[in-house]
N, C-alpha and C positions, 0 to 999 in steps of 0.2 A: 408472433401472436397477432392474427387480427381480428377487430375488436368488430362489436356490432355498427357500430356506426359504418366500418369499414365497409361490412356486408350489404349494408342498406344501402349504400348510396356509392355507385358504381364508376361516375362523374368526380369522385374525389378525390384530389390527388396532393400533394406534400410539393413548394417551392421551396428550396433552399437557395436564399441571396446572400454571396459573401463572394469578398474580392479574395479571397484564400482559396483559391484550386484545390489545395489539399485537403481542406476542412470540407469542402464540398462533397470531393470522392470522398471521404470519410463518412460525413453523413448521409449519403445517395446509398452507399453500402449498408447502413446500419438501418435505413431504414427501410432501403429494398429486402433484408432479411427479416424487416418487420412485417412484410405483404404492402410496404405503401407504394404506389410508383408513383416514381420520384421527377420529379424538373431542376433547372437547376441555372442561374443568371448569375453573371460576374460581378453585375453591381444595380444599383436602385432604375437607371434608366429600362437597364431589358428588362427588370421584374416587372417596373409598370406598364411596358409593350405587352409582358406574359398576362396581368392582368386585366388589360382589357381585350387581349384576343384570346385566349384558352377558353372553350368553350364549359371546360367543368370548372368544380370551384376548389378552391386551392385553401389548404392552410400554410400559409407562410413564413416560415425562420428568414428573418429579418437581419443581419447586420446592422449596427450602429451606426458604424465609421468606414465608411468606403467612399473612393476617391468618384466623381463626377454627380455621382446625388446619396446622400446617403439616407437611414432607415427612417431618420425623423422626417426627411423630408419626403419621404415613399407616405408614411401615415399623416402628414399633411394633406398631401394631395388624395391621399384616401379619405379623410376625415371631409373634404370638400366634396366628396362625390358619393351619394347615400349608397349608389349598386356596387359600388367595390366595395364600399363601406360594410352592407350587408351581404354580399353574397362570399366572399372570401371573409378568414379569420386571420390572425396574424400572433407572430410571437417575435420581440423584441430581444434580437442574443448580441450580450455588451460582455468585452471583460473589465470595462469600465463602472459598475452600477451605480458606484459611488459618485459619479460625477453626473448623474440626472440630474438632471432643470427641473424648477417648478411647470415652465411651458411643457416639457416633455411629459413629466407626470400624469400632466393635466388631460393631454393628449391620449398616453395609454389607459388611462381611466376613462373617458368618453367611448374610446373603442374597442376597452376590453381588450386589454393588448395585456399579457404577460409577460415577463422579463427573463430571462437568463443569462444566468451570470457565467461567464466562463474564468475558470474551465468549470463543465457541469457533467455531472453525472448522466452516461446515455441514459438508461430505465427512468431519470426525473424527466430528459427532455421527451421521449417517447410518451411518456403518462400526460408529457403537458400537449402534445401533437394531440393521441387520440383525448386529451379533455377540448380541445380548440374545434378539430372536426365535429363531435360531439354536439357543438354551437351552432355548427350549418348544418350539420348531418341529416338534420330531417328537415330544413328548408326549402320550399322547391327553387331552382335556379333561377335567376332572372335571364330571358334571353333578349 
């Protein structure tokens, strides 16, 4: 299925960050069958390289807990920087949920960060993807 936002904005593209190889190709697949094309980093260092060089703008499935920088510390560093801030959306996937911080909270509620819990339902995470493009989808890009 894809959705209008998809159609409108041609620059739009789906990161999936997770040191899980397998979770990856899993979701690259489900969501390439969704019409999104897909990117895809092992952990918080290359997604932040993906998001300051990829020229379109990304909605990003975020990991938690991965080894060398992980998801809290990718939306820190985004939450310091207004054009990541604003030009990418992001989606926070824990199979932790229970163990959010107040600081974390605090953090996805400034930027509009949604959580997923796993394990989650594909059709919730795809609804939560195109609700997050949806957010930039008619912004135009900062270049």
């Amino acid at each position: 299925m894809i959705s209008n936002a998809m159609l409108e904005t041609s620059d739009l593209r789906v990161l999936v960050v997770d040191d899980d190889a397998a979770l990856r190709r899993m979701l690259n697949m489900v969501l390439a069958d969704a019409g999104w094309e897909v990117l895809e980093a092992k952990d918080g260092v290359e997604a932040v390289a993906m998001l300051y060089s990829c020229p379109c703008r990304l909605v990003v499935l975020l990991d938690w807990k991965m080894p060398e920088m992980s998801g809290e510390e990718v939306l820190e560093l985004v939450k310091a920087n207004p054009e990541l801030a604003s030009r990418h959306a992001y989606v926070l996937i824990t199979a932790n949920a229970a163990a959010v911080t107040p600081q974390l909270t605090e953090l996805l509620r400034d930027l509009c960060v949604p959580v997923v819990a796993k394990p989650f339902s594909l059709l919730d995470l795809l609804d939560t993807v195109e609700h997050q493009a949806s957010r930039i989808g008619t912004e135009k890009a900062v270049s």
